[in-house]
Each structure stands twice: as C-alpha cells, then as structure tokens.
DRENMIKE-316678 format. One record per residue (C-alpha): residue in three letters; y, x, z. Coordinates in pm, whole numbers, plus 50000, padded with zeros to 5 digits. Example, Ala and Ser with C-alpha at 12.3 -4.5 7.8 and 13.67 -1.06 7.14 Angstrom:
2
Ala495505123050780 Ser498945136750714 
REM end
This chain:
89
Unk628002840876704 Unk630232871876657 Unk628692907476769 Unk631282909777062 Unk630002878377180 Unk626422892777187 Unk627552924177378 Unk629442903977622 Unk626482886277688 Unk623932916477705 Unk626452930277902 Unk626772904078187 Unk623112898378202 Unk623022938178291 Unk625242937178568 Unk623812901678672 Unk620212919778685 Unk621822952178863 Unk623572930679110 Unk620282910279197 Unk617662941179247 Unk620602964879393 Unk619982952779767 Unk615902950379760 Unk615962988879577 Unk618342996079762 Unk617242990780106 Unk613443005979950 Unk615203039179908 Unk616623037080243 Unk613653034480445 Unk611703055880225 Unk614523085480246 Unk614023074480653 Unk610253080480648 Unk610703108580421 Unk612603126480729 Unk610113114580969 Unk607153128680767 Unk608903164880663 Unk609573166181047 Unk606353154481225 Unk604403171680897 Unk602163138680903 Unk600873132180549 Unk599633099380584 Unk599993076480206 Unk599983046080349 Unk602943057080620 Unk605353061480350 Unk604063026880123 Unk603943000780353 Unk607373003480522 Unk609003003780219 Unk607082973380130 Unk608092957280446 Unk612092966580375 Unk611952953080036 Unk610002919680132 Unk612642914880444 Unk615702922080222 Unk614252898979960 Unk614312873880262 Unk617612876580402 Unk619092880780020 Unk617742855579844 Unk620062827979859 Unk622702848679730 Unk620312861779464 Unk619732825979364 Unk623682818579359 Unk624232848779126 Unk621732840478906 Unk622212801678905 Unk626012810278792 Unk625122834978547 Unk622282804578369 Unk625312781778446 Unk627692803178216 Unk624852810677976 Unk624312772177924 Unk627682761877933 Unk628672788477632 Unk625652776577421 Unk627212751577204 Unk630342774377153 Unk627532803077078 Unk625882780776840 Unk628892770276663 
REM end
C-alpha cells in the first residue's frame, strides 16, 4: 500500500461524501436564505419559522435524492472492495 494509493483513496471518499450531502445542504441553505428574506422583510422573529422549513427541505431532498445517493455510494464501496486485494498486496 503505497502513500499515493492512500491519498487517492482519502481523496475519493472526500468527493464521494461532498457529492452525497451537497443536495440535502444544499437545498437547507436555500430555503433558509428564502426564510431569511421573508423574516428581514415581515420583521417576524419567530425560532421555530426559520428551523422547521429547513428541516422539511432537507428531509424532502433526502427523499427525492436518495436513490442516487445510494448509487454513488454503492459504487464508491464497490471500488473500495474491488481494490482491496490489490491494496493488501
């Protein structure tokens, strides 16, 4: 197991792990920029407002992503596995 193989790997599972929680933080900073605007311009304060949307985006996004989620992590195990007796020796 050579040092370049190691930061390959650490590497990949990076951009495996940005690629799988980009869409649910993504679409959490979307609504909460969204109710951000709303608040500033109504001037309502209210905590739970601003909490539970966000928790509603990132639970629906987790819904409609998680198949592809599953495929890009299943692939990424898939390569892990499959390198493991070259990564062994």
């Amino acid at each position: 197991m050579t040092p370049e193989f190691i930061i390959d790997l650490g590497r990949e599972a990076v951009m495996v792990s940005l690629l799988v929680a980009g869409p649910l933080l993504l679409s959490g900073l979307a609504v909460g920029l969204l109710v951000s605007i709303l608040q500033a311009t109504t001037q309502i304060q209210e905590a739970t407002l601003s909490f539970v949307p966000k928790i509603l985006a990132v639970m629906l996004a987790a819904l409609i992503f998680a198949p592809w989620m599953m495929t890009v992590l299943t692939e990424f195990a898939g390569r892990l596995l499959g390198n493991l007796a070259t990564a062994i020796g």
